[in-house]
C-alpha positions in Angstrom: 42.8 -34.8 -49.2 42.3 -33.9 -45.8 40.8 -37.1 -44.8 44.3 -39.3 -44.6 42.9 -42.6 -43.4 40.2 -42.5 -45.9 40.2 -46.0 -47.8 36.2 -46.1 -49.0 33.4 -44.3 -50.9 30.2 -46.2 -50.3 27.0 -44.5 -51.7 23.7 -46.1 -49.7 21.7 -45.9 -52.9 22.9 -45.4 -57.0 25.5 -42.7 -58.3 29.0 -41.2 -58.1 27.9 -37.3 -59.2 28.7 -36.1 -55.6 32.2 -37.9 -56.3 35.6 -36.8 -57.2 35.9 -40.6 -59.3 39.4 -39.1 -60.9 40.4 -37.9 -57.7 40.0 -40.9 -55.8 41.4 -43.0 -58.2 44.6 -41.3 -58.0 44.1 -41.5 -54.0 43.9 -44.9 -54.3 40.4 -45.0 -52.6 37.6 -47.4 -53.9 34.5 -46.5 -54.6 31.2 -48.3 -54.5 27.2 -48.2 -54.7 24.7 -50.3 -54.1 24.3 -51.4 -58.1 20.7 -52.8 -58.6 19.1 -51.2 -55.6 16.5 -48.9 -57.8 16.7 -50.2 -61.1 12.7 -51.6 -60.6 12.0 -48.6 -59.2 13.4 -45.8 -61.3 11.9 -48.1 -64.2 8.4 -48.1 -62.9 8.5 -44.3 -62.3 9.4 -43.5 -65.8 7.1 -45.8 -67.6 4.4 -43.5 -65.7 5.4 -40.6 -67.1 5.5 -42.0 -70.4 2.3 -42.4 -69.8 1.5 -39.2 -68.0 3.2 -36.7 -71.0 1.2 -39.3 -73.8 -1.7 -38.6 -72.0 -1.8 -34.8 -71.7 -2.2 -35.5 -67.6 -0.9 -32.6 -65.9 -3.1 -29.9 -68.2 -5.9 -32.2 -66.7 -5.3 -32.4 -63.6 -4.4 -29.0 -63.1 -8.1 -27.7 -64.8 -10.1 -29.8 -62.1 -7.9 -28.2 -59.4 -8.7 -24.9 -60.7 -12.2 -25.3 -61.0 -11.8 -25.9 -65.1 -13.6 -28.0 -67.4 -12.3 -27.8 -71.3 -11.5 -31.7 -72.6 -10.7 -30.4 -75.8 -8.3 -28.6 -74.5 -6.6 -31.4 -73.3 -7.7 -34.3 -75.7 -6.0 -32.3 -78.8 -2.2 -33.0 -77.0 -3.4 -36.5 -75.7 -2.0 -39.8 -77.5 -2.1 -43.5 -77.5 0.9 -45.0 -76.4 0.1 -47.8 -78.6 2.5 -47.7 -81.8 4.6 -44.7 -80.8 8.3 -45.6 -80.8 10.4 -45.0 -77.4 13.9 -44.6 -77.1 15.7 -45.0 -74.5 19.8 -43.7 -74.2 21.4 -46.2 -72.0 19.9 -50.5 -72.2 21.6 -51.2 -68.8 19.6 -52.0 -66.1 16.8 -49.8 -65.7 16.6 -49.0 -69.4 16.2 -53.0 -70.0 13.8 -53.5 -67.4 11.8 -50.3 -68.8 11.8 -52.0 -72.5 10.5 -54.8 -71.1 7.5 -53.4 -69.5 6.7 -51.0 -72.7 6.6 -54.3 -74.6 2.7 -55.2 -73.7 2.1 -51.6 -74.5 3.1 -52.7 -78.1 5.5 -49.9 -78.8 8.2 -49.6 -81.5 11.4 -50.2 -78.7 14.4 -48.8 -79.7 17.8 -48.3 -77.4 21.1 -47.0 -77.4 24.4 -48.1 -75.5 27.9 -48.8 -75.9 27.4 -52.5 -75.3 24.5 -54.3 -77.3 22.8 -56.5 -75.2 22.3 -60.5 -75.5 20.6 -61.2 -78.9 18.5 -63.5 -76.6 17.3 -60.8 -74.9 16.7 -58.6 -77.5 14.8 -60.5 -79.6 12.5 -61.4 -76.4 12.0 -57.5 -75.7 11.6 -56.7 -79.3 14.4 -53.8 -78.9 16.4 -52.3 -81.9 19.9 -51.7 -80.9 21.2 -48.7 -82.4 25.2 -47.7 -82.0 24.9 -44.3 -83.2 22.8 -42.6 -81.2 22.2 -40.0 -83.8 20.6 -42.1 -86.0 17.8 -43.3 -82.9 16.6 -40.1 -81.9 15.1 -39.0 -85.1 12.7 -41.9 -84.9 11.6 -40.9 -81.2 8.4 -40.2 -80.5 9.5 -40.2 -76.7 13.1 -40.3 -75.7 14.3 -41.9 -71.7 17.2 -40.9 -71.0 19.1 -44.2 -68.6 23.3 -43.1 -69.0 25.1 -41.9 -66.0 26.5 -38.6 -65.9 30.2 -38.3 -67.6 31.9 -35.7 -69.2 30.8 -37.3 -72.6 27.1 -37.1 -71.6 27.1 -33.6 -69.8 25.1 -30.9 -72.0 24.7 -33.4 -74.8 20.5 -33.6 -75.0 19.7 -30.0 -77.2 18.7 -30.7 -80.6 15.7 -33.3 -79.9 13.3 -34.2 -82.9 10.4 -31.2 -82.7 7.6 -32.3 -80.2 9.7 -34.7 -79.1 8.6 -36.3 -74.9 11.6 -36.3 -73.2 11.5 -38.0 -69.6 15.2 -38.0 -67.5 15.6 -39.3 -64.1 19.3 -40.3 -64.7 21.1 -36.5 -64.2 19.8 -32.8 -64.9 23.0 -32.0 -66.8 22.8 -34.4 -69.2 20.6 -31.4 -70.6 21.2 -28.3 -71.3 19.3 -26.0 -68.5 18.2 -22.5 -70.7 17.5 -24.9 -73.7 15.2 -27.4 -72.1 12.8 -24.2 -71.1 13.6 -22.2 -74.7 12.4 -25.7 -76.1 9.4 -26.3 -74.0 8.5 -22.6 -74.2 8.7 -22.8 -78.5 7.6 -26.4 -78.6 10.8 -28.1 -79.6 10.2 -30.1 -76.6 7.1 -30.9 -76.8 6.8 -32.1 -72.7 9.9 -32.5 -70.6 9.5 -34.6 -67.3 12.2 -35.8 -64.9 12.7 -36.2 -61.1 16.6 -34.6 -61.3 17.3 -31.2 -61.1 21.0 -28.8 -61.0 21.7 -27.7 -58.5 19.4 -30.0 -55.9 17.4 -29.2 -53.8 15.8 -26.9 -56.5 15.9 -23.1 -55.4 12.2 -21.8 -55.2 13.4 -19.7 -58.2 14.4 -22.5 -60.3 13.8 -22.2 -64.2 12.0 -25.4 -64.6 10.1 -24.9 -62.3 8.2 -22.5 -64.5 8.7 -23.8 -67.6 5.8 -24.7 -69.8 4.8 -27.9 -70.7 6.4 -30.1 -68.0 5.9 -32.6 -65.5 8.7 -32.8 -63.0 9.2 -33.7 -59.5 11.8 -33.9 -56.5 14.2 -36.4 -56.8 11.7 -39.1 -55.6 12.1 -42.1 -58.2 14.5 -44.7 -56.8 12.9 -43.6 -53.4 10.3 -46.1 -52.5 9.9 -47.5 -49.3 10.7 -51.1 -51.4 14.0 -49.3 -52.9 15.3 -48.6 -48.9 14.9 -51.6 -47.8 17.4 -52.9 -50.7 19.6 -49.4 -50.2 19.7 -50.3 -46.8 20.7 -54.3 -47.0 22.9 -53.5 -49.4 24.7 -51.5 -47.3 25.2 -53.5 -44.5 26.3 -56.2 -46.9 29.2 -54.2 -48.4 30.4 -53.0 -44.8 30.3 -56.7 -43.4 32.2 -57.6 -46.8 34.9 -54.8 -46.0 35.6 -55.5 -42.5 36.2 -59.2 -43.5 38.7 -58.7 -46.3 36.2 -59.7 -49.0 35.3 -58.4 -52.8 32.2 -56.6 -53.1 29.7 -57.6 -56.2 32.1 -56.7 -59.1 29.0 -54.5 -60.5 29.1 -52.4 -57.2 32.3 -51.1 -57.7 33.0 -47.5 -59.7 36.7 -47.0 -58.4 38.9 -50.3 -57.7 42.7 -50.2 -57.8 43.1 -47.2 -59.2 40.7 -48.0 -62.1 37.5 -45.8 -62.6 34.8 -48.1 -63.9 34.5 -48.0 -68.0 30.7 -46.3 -67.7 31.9 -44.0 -65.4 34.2 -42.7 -68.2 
């Protein structure tokens, strides 16, 4: 490490992808994020393109740019949202809050995680916890991907339920690149949206960016103007915290003591 008087990792914002976490755990560095910052935010952006890939909106949108006018067209790929069932992979956070506000929408909820959450909660959400996340995907009719990006996770998403919505704003390779446009393109997927892409910024010749059937966008949904406020006074917090001696928020930390943080793993 060239940086010798290195002691800490702060990310203004969510993540560690950009991070060597094994690395500077073995450096002895800790590492931290502003936990919480986006969670409303990421959460509110994917319940619209729930909403968006139920509702056949792009196809739409796209005839009355082009001068079009053909609703069967569209209407034949449209869908209630009412009484679908929506998965999400990861009930942290964002994936709770998103649960929560598909309840009114009165969905069949379903989530996996590797920690069940309150019964409490549960029950108030109306969410069916499922540990093996191979037995929840079959019942999808739209799966939200919420996990962080770990070497378990990487490349895992190919073999979706046929038709399947898929919407990810957590990390790009979580899927598989070639088989999200092999699946759009034979409808195995049958729309893919997402704001995260690999490599980013997207080169101009970027597969998905041609793929059929999609709805994605820059990296924009934990970037409202709301959302930088908290990035920003969440910041300034942790700083003031460090040059004072004091803990940060155990939930900020990824790296402490030479201990990468269990999701992280």
């Amino acid at each position: 490490m060239k940086a010798k008087n290195l002691k800490l990792l702060l990310t203004a914002g969510i993540g560690s992808v950009h991070i060597d976490l094994h690395a500077a755990a073995s450096a002895g560095l800790t590492v931290a994020e502003v936990t919480g910052s986006n969670v409303v935010s990421v959460a509110e952006d994917e319940l619209m393109r729930i909403l968006i890939l139920m509702r056949n909106f792009v196809p739409g949108y796209n005839q009355v740019i082009n001068g079009e006018w053909n609703i069967a067209g569209i209407s034949y790929r449209a869908h209630d949202l009412q009484g679908k069932t929506i998965g999400t992979m990861g009930g942290g956070r964002i994936g709770k809050l998103l649960l929560q506000r598909l309840k009114p929408f009165e969905c069949n909820l379903l989530y996996h995680d590797r920690l069940q959450m309150e019964q409490a909660v549960e029950k108030e959400i109306g969410a069916k916890y499922f540990e093996n996340l191979k037995e929840m995907l079959p019942k999808c009719d739209v799966i939200v991907i919420n996990t962080p990006l770990t070497e378990k996770t990487r490349g895992m998403f190919n073999k979706e339920k046929k038709g399947v919505l898929i919407v990810n704003n957590a990390r790009a390779t979580i899927m598989e690149r070639q088989a999200v446009v092999e699946a759009t393109e034979n409808g195995h997927i049958g729309v893919y949206s997402g704001d995260v892409w690999d490599p980013q910024p997207a080169a101009k010749d970027h597969s998905w960016r041609y793929m059929p059937n999609h709805a994605m966008t820059p990296h924009i949904s934990g970037t409202t103007m709301d959302a930088q406020v908290r990035y920003a006074a969440g910041t300034k917090d942790m700083l003031e915290r460090y040059f004072k001696g004091e803990d940060f928020p155990a939930q900020n930390y990824i790296v402490k003591n030479g201990e990468i943080a269990p999701q992280y793993l």
